[in-house]
N, CA, C and O atoms as a printed pandas DataFrame, in Angstrom:
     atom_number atom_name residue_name chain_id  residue_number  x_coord  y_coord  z_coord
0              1         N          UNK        A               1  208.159  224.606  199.093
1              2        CA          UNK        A               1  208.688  223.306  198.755
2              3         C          UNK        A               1  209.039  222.546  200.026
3              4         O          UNK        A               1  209.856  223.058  200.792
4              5         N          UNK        A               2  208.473  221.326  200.326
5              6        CA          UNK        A               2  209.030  220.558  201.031
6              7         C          UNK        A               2  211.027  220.346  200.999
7              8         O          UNK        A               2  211.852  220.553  200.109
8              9         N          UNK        A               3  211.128  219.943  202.170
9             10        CA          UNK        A               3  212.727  219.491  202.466
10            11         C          UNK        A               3  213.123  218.664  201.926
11            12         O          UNK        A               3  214.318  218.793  201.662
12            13         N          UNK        A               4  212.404  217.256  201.392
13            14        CA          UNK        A               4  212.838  215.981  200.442
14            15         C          UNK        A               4  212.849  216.544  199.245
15            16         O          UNK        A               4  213.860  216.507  198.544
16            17         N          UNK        A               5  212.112  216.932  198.993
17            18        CA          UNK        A               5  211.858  217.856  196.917
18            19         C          UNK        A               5  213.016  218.873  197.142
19            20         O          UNK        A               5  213.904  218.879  196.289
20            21         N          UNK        A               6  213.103  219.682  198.129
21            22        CA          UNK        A               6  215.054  220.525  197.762
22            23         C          UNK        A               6  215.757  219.931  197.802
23            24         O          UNK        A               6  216.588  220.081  196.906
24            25         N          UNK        A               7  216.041  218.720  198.891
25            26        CA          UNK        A               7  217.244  217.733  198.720
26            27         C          UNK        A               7  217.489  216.853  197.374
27            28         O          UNK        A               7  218.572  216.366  197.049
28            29         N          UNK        A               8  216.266  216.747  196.657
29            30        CA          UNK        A               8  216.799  215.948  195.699
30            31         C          UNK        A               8  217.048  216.899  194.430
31            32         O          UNK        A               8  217.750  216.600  193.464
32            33         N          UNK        A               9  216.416  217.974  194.591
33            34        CA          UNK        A               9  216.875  219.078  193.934
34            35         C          UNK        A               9  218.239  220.065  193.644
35            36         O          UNK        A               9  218.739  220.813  192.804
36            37         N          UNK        A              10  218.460  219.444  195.076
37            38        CA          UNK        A              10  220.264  219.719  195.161
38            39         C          UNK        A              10  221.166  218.660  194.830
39            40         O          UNK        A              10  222.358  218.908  194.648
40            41         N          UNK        A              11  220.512  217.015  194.695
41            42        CA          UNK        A              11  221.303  216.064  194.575
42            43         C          UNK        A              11  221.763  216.014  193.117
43            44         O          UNK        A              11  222.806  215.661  192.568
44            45         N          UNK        A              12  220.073  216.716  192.514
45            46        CA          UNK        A              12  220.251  216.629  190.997
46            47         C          UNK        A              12  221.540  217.856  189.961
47            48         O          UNK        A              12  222.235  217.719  188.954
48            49         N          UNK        A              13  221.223  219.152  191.108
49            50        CA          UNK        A              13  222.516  219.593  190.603
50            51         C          UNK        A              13  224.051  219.110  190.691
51            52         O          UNK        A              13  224.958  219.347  189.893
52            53         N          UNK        A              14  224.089  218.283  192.020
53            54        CA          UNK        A              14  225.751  218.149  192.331
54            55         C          UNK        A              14  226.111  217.476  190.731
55            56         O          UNK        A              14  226.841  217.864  189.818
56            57         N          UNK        A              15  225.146  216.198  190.919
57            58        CA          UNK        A              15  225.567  215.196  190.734
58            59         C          UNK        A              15  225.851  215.955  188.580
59            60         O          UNK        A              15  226.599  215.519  187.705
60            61         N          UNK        A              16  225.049  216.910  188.557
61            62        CA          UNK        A              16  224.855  217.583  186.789
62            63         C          UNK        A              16  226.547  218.031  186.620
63            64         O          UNK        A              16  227.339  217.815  185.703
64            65         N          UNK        A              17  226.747  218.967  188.331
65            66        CA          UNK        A              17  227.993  219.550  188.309
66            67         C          UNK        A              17  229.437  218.766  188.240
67            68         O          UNK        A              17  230.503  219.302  187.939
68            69         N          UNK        A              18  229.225  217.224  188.622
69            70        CA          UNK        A              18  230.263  216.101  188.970
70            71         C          UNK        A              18  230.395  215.802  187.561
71            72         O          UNK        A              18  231.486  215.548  187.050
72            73         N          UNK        A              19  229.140  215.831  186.831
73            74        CA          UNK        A              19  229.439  215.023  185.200
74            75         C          UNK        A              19  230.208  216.061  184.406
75            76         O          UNK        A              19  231.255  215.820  183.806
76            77         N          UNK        A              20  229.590  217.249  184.455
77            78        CA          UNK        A              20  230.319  218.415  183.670
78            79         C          UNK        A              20  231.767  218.232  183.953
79            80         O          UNK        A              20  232.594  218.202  183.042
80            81         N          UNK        A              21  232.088  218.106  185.240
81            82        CA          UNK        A              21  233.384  218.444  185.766
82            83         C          UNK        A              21  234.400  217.027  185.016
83            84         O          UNK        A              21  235.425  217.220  184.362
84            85         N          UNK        A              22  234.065  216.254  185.186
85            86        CA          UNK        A              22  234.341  215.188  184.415
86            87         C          UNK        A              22  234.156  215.010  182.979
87            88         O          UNK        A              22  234.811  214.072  182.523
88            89         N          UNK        A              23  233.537  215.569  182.253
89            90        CA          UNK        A              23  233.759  216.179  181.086
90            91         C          UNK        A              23  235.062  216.922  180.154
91            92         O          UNK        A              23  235.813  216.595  179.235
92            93         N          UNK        A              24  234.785  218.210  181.087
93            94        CA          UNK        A              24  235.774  218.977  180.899
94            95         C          UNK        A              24  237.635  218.439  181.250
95            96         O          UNK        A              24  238.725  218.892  180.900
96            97         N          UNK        A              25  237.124  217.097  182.230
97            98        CA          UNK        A              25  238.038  216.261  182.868
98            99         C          UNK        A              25  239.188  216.227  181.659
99           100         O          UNK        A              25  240.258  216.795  181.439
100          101         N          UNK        A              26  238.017  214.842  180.744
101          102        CA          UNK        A              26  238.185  213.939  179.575
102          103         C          UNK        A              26  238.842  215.194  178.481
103          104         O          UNK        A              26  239.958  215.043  177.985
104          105         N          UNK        A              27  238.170  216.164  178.254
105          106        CA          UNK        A              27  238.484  217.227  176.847
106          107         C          UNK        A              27  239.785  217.865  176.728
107          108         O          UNK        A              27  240.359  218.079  175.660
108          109         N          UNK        A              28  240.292  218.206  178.092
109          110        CA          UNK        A              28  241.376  218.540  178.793
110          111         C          UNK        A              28  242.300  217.315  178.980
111          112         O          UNK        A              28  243.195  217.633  179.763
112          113         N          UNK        A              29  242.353  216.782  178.805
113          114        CA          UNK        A              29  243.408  215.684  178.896
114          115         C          UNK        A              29  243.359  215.013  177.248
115          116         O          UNK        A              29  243.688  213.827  177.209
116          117         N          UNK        A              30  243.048  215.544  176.125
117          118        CA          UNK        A              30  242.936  215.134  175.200
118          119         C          UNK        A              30  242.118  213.331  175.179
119          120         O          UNK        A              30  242.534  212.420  174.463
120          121         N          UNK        A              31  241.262  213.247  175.874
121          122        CA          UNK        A              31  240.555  212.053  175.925
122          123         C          UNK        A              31  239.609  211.415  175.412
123          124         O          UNK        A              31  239.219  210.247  175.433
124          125         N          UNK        A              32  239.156  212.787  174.736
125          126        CA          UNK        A              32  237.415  212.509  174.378
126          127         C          UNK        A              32  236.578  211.518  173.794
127          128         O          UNK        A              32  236.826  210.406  174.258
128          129         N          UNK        A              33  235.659  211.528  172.925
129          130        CA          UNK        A              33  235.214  210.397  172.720
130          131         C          UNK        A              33  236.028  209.400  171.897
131          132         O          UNK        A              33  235.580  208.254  171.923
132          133         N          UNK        A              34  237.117  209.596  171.180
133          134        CA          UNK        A              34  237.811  208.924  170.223
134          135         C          UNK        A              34  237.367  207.535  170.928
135          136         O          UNK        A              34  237.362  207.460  172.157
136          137         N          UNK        A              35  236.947  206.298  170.009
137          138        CA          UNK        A              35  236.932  205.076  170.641
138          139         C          UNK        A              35  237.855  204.346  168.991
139          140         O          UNK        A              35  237.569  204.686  167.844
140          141         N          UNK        A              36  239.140  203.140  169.453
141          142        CA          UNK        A              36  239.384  203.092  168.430
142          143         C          UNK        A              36  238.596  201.492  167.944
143          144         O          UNK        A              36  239.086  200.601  167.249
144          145         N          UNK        A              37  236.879  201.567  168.766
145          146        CA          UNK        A              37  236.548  200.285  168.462
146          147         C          UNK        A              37  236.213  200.427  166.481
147          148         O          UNK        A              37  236.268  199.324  165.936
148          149         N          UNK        A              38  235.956  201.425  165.674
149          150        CA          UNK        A              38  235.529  201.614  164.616
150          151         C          UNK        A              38  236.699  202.304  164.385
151          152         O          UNK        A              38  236.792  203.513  164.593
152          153         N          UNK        A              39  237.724  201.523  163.912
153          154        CA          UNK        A              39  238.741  202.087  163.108
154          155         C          UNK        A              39  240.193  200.968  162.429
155          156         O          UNK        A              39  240.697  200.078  163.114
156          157         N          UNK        A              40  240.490  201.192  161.462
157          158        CA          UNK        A              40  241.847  200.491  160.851
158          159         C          UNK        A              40  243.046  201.167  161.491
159          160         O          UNK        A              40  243.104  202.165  162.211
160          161         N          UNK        A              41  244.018  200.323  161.017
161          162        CA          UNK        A              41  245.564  200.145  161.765
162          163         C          UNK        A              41  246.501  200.464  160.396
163          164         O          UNK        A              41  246.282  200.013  159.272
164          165         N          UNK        A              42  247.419  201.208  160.724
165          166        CA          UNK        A              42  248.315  201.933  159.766
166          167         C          UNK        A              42  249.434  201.711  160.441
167          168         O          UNK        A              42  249.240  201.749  161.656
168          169         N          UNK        A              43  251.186  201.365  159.941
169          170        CA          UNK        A              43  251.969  201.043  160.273
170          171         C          UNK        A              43  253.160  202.008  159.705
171          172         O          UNK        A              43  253.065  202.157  158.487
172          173         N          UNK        A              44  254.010  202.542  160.166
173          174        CA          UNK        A              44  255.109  203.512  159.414
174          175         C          UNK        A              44  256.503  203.361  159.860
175          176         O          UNK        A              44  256.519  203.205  161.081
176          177         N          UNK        A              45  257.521  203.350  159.410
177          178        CA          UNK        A              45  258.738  203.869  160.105
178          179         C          UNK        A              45  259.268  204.972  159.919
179          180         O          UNK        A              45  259.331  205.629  158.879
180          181         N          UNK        A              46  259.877  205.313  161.496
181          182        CA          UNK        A              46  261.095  206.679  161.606
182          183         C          UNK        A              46  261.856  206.205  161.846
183          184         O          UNK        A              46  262.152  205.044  162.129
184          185         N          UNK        A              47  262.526  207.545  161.717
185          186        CA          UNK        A              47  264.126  207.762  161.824
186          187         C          UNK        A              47  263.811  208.895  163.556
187          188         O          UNK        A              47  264.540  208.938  164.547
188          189         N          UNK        A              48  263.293  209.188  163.459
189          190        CA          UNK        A              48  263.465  209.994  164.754
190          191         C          UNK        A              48  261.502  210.585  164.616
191          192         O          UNK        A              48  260.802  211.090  163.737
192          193         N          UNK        A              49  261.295  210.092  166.171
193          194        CA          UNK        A              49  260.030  210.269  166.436
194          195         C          UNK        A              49  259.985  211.607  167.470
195          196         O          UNK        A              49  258.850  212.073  167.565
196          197         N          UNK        A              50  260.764  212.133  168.066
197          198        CA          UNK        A              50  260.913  213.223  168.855
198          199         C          UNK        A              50  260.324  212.532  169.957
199          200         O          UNK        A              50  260.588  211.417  170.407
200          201         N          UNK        A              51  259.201  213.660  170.433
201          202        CA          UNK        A              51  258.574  213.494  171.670
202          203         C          UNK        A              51  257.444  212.759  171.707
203          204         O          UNK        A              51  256.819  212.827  172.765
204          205         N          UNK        A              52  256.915  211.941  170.684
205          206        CA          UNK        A              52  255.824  210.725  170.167
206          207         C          UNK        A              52  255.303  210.274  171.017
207          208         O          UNK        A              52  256.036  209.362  171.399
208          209         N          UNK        A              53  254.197  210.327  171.792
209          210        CA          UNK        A              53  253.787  209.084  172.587
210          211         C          UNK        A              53  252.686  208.869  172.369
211          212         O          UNK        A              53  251.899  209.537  171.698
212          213         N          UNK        A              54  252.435  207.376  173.226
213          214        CA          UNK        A              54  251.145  206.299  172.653
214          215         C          UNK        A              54  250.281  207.186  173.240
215          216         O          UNK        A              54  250.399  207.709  174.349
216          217         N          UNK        A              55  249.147  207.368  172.199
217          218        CA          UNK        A              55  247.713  207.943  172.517
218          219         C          UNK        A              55  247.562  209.041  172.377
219          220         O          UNK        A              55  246.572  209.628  172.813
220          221         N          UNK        A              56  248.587  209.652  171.675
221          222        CA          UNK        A              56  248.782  211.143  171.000
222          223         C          UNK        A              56  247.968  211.061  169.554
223          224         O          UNK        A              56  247.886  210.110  168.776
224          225         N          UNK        A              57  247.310  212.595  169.453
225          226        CA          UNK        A              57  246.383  212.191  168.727
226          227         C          UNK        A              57  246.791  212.589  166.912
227          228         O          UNK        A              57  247.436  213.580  166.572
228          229         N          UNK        A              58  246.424  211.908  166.294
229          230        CA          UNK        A              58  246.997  211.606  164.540
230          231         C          UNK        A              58  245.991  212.744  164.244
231          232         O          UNK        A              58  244.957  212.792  164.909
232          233         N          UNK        A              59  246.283  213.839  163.099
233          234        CA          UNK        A              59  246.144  215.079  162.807
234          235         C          UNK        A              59  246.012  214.755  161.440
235          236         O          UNK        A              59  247.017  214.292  160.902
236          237         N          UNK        A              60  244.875  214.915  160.683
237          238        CA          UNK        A              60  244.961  215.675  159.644
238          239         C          UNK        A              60  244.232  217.443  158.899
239          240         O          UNK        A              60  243.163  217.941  159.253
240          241         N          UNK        A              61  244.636  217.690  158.464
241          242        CA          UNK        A              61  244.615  219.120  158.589
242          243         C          UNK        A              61  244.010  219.526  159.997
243          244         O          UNK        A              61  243.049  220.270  159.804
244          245         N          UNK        A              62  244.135  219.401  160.744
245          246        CA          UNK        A              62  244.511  219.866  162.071
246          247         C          UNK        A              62  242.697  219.628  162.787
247          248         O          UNK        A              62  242.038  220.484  163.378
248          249         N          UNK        A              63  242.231  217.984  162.417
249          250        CA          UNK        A              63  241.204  217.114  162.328
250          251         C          UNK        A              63  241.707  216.269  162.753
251          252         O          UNK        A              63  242.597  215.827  162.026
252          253         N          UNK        A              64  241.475  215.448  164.254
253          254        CA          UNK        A              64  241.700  214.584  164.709
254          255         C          UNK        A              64  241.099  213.221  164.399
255          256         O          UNK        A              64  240.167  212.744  165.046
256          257         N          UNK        A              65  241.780  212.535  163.212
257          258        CA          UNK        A              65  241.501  211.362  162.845
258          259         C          UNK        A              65  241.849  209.983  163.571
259          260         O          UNK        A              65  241.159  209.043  163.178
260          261         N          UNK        A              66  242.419  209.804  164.169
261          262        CA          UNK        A              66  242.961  208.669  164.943
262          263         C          UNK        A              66  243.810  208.964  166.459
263          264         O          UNK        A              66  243.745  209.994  167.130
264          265         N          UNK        A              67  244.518  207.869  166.718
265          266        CA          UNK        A              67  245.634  207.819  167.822
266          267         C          UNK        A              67  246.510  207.168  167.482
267          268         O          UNK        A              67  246.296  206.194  166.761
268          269         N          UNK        A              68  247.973  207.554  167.961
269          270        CA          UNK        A              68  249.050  206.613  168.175
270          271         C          UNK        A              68  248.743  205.175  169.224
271          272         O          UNK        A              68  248.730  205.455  170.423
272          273         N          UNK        A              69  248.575  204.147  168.983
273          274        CA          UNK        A              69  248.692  203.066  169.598
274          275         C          UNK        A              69  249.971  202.594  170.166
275          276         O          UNK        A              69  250.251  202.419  171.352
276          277         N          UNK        A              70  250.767  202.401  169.012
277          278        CA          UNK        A              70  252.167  201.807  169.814
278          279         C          UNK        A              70  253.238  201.969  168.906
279          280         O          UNK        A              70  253.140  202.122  167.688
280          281         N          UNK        A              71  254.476  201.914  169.726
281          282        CA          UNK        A              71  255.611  202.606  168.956
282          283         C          UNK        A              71  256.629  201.532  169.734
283          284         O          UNK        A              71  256.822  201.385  170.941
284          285         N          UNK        A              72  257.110  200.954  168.779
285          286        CA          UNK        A              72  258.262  200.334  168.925
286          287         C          UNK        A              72  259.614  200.434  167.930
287          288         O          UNK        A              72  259.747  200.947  166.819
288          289         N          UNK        A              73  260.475  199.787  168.723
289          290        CA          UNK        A              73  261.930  199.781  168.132
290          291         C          UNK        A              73  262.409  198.489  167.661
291          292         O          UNK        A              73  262.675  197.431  168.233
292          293         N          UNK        A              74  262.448  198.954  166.230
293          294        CA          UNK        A              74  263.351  198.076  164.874
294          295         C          UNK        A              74  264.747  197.767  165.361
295          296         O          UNK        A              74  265.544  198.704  165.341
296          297         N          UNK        A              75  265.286  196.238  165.927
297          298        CA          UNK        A              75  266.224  196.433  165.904
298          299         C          UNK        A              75  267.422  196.111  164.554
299          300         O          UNK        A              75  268.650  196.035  164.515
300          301         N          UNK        A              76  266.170  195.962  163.403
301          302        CA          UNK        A              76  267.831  195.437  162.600
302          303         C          UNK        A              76  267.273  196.837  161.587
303          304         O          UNK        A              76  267.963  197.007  160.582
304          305         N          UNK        A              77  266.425  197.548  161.727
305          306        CA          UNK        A              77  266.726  199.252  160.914
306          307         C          UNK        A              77  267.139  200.374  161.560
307          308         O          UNK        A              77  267.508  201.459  161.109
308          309         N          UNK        A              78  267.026  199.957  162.729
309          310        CA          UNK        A              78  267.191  201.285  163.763
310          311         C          UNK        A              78  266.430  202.139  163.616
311          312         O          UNK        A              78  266.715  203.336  163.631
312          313         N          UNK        A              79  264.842  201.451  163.375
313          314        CA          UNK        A              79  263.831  202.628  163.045
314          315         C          UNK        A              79  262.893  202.160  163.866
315          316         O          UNK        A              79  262.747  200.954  164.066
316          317         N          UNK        A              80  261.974  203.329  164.568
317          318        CA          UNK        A              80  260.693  203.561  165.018
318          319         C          UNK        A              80  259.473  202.962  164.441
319          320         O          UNK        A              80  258.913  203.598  163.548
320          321         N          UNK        A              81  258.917  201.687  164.866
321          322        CA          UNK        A              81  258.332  201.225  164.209
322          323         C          UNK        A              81  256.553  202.042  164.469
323          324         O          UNK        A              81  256.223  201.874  165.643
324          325         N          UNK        A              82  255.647  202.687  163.793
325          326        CA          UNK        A              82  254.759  203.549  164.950
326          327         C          UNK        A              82  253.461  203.020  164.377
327          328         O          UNK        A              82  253.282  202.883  163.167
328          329         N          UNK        A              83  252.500  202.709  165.374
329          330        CA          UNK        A              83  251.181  202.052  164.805
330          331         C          UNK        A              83  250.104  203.226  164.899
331          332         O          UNK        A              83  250.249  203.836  165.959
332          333         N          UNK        A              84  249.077  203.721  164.118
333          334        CA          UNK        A              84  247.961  204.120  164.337
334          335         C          UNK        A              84  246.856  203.792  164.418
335          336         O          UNK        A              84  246.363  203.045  163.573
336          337         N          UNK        A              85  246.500  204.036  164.957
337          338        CA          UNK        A              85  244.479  203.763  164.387
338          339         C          UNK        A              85  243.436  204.885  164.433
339          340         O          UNK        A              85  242.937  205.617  165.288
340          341         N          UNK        A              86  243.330  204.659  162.995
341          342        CA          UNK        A              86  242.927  205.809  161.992
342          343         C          UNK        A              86  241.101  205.229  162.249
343          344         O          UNK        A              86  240.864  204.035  162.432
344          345         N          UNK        A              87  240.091  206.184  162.220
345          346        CA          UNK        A              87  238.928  205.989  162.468
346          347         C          UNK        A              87  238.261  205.669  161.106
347          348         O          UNK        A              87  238.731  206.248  160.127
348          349         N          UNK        A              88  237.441  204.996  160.962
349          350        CA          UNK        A              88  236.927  204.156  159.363
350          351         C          UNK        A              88  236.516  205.487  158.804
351          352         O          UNK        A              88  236.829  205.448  157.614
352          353         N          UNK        A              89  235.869  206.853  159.132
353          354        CA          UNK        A              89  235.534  207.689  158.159
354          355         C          UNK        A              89  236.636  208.034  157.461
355          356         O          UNK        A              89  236.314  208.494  156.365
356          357         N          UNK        A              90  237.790  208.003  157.635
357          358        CA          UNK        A              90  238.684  208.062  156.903
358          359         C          UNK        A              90  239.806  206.791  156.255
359          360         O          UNK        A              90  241.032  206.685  156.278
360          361         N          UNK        A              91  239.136  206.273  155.913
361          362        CA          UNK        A              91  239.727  204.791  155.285
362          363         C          UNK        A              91  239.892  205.332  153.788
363          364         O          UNK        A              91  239.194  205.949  152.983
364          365         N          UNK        A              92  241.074  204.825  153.827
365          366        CA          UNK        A              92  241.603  205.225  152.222
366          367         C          UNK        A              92  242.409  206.316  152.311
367          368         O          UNK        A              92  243.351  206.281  151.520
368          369         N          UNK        A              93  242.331  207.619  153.267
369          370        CA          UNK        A              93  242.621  208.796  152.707
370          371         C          UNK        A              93  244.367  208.505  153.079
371          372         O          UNK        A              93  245.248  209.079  152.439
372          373         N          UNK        A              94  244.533  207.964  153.704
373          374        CA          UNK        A              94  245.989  207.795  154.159
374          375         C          UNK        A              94  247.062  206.709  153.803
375          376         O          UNK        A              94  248.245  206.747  154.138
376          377         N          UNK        A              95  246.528  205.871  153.168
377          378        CA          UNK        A              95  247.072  204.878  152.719
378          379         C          UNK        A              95  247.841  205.072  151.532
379          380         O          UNK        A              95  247.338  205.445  150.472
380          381         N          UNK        A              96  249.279  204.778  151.720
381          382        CA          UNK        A              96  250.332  204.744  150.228
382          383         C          UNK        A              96  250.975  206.305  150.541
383          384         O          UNK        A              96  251.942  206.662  149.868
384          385         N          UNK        A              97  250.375  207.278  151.641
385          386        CA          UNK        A              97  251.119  208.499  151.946
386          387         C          UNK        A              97  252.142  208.141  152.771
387          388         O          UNK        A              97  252.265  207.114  153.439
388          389         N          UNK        A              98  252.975  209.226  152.647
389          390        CA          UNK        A              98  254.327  209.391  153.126
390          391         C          UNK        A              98  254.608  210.543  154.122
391          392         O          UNK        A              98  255.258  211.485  153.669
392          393         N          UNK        A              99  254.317  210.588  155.072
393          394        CA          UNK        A              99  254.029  211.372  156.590
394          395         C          UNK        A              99  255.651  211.612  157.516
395          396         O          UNK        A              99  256.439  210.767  157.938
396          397         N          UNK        A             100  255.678  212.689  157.562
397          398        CA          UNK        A             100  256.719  213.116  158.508
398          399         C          UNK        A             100  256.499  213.221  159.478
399          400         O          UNK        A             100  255.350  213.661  159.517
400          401         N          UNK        A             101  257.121  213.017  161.087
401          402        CA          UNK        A             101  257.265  213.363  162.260
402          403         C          UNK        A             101  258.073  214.451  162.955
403          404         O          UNK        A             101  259.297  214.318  162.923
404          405         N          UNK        A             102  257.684  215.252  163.429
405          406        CA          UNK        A             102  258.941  216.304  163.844
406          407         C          UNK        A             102  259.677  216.741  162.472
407          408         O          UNK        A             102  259.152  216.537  161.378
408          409         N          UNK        A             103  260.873  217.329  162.616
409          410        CA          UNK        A             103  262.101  216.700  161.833
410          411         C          UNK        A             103  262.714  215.940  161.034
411          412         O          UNK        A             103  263.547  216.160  160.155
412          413         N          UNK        A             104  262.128  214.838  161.494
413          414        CA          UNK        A             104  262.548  213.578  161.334
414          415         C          UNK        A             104  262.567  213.485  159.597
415          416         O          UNK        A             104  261.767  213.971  158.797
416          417         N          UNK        A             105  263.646  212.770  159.385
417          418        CA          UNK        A             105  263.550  212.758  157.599
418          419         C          UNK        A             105  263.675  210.891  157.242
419          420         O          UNK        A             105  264.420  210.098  157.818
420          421         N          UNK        A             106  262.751  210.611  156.197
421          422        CA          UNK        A             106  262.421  209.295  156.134
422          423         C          UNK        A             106  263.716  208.690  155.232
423          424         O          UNK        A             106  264.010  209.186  154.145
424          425         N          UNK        A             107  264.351  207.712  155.742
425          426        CA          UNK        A             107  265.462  206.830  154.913
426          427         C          UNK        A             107  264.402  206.295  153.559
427          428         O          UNK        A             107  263.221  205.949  153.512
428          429         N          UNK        A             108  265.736  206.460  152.305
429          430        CA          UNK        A             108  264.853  205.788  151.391
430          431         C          UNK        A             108  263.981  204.245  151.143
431          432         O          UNK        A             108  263.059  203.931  150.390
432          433         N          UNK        A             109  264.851  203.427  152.269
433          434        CA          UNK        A             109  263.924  202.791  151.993
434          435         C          UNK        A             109  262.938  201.919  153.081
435          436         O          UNK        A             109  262.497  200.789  153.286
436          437         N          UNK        A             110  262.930  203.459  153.679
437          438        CA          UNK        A             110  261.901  202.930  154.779
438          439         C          UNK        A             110  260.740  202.923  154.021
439          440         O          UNK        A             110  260.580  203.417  152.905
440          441         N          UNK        A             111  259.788  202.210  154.845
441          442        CA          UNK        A             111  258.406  201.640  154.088
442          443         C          UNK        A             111  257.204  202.793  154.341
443          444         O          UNK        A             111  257.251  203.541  155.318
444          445         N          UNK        A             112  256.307  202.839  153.516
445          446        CA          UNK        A             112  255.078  203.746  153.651
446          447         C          UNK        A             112  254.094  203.130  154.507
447          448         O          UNK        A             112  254.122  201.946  154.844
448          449         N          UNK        A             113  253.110  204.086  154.889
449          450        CA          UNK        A             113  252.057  203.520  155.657
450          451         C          UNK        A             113  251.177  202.225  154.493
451          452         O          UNK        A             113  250.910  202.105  153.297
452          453         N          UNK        A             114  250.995  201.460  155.797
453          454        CA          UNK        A             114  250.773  199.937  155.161
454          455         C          UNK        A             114  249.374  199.900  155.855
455          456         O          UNK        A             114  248.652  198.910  155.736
């Protein structure tokens, strides 16, 4: 083999080994392909969100359906206001349910996912 045909032969592995590595980057940091361009928005309140944060990923039977988007604070309920976005293959399945966080126990008349 010529010296140009191994060099690009070695360029072609780095560069195989840089994507993998960056891969494993994304999977490991809980990143992966989730895009929430194909998906609806679900709205809930807590009483106590624990350790909640934006971009944590929404679970059903232990099936990553969505992400936390954003979580804000109610100031005239004193509740956690928490947004999702749920991916369209699952449209419908969550709507009118009543979902716990942590601990956390829902006041009666906090509102259901909307």
């Amino acid at each position: 083999m010529q010296r140009t045909t191994m060099d690009l032969w070695v360029g072609v592995f780095v560069l195989a080994g840089i994507g993998a590595l960056l891969l494993l980057a994304f999977k490991v940091g809980n990143l992966g392909t989730y895009s929430s361009a194909d998906s609806y928005t679900l709205t809930g309140s807590f009483e106590n969100i624990g350790g909640l944060k934006v971009k944590a990923p929404v679970k059903g039977a232990g099936v990553v359906v969505g992400r936390v988007t954003n979580i804000q604070f109610n100031t005239t309920t004193y509740d956690a206001v928490v947004t999702l976005s749920i991916d369209n293959r699952y449209e419908g399945s969550f709507r009118g349910a009543v979902y716990r966080y942590g601990g956390g126990r829902r006041r009666d008349n906090a509102e259901e996912w909307r």
